[in-house]
N, C-alpha and C positions, 0 to 999 in steps of 0.2 A: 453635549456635542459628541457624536461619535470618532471613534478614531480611525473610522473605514473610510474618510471623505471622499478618497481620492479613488476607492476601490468599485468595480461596478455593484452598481445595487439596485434593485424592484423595493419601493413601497407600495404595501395595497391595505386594502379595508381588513382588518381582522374576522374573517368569514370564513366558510368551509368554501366557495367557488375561490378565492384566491390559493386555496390548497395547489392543484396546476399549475398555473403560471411558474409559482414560486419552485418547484418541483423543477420545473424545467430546468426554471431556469441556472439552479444548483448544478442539472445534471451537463448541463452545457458548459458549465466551467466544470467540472470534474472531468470531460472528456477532452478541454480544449488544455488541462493541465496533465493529462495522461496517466491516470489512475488506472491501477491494475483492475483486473476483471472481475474479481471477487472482492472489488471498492464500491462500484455503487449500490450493488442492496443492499452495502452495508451503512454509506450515507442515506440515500432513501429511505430506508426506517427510522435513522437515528435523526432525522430531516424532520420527518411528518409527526413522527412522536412531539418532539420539540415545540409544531406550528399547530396541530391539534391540541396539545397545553395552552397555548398562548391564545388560540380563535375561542377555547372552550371554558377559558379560566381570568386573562389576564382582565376584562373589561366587563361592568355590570351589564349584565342583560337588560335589553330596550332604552339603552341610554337616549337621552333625548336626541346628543349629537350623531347619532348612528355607531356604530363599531368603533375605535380604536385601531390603530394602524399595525402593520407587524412591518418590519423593514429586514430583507437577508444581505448582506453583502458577502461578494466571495473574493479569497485572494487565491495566488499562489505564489509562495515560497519556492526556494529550491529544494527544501525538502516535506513538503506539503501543501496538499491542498485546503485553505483553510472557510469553512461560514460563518459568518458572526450574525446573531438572528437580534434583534433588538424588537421590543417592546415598552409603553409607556402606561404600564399596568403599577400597581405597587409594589414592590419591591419582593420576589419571588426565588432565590436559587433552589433550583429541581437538583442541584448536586448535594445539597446537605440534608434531604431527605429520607435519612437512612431508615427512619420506622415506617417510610411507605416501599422498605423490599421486598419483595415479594417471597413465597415460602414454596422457596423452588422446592426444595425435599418433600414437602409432604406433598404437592403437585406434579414429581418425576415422574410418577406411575400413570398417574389421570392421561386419560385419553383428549382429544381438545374439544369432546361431546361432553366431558362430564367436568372438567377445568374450571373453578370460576374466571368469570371474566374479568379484564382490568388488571391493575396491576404490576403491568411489566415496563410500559412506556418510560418513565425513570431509568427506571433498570437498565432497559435497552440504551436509550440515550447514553448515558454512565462505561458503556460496554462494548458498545459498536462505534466509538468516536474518542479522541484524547480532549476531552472537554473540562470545561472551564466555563465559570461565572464571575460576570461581577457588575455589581449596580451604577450606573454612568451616569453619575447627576438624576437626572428623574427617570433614567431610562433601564429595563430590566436586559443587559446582554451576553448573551449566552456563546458561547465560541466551540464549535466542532470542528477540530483538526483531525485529518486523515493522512496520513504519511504515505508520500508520495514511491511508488517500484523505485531500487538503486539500478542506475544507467550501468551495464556495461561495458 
């Protein structure tokens, strides 16, 4: 059982056409909780990294039942905006992945013609959000907090 119950939230099919909606709908409470202006590309990357892991990873391909769901909920705090992304894949933290960091050194130079691909999504997540994981009975959820401009 999640601990967002009460928070608004979208479930859909774990797919790449549910990528939008869910997009939106992040960016919809990031603007109705008043996130500075160099907030949301920075949710929006750390958003799609997150829900491309879970559409592309968390559930067997051609399962009989169709997909597997991805559920976002958003809050806001008084001093953050926060997503909790839940999935009911196997148990997965993308925070304790430290041998899939990418090798930014030997890639600073590369141009992004000659860069392999992949590799950063973690990264970025990890980077662009004050995130958190933790397994919630059978369910995989992930937490991206963004810290909200101080009012003054």
């Amino acid at each position: 059982m999640s601990t967002c119950a009460d928070q608004p939230s979208l479930r859909l099919p774990a797919v790449m056409d549910s990528l939008e909606p869910l997009r939106l709908f992040a960016l919809e409470g990031a603007i109705e909780a008043g996130l500075g202006p160099d907030a949301p590309p920075r949710l929006e990357l750390a958003l799609e990294e997150a829900l491309v892991n879970v559409i592309s990873y968390a559930y067997p391909k051609n399962a009989p039942g169709g997909p597997g769901d991805v559920e976002l909920h958003r809050r806001v705090d008084p001093d953050a905006f926060t997503l909790v992304l839940l999935d009911w894949g196997p148990a997965f933290d993308p925070l304790s992945e430290e041998e899939n960091e990418p090798a930014l050194e030997a890639n600073r130079m590369a141009d992004l013609d000659s860069r392999e691909p992949g590799g950063l999504g973690l990264f970025l997540i990890r980077t662009m959000s004050l995130a958190s994981y933790r397994r919630n009975g059978e369910a995989n959820e992930l937490t991206l907090r963004f810290e909200l401009p101080v009012s003054t």
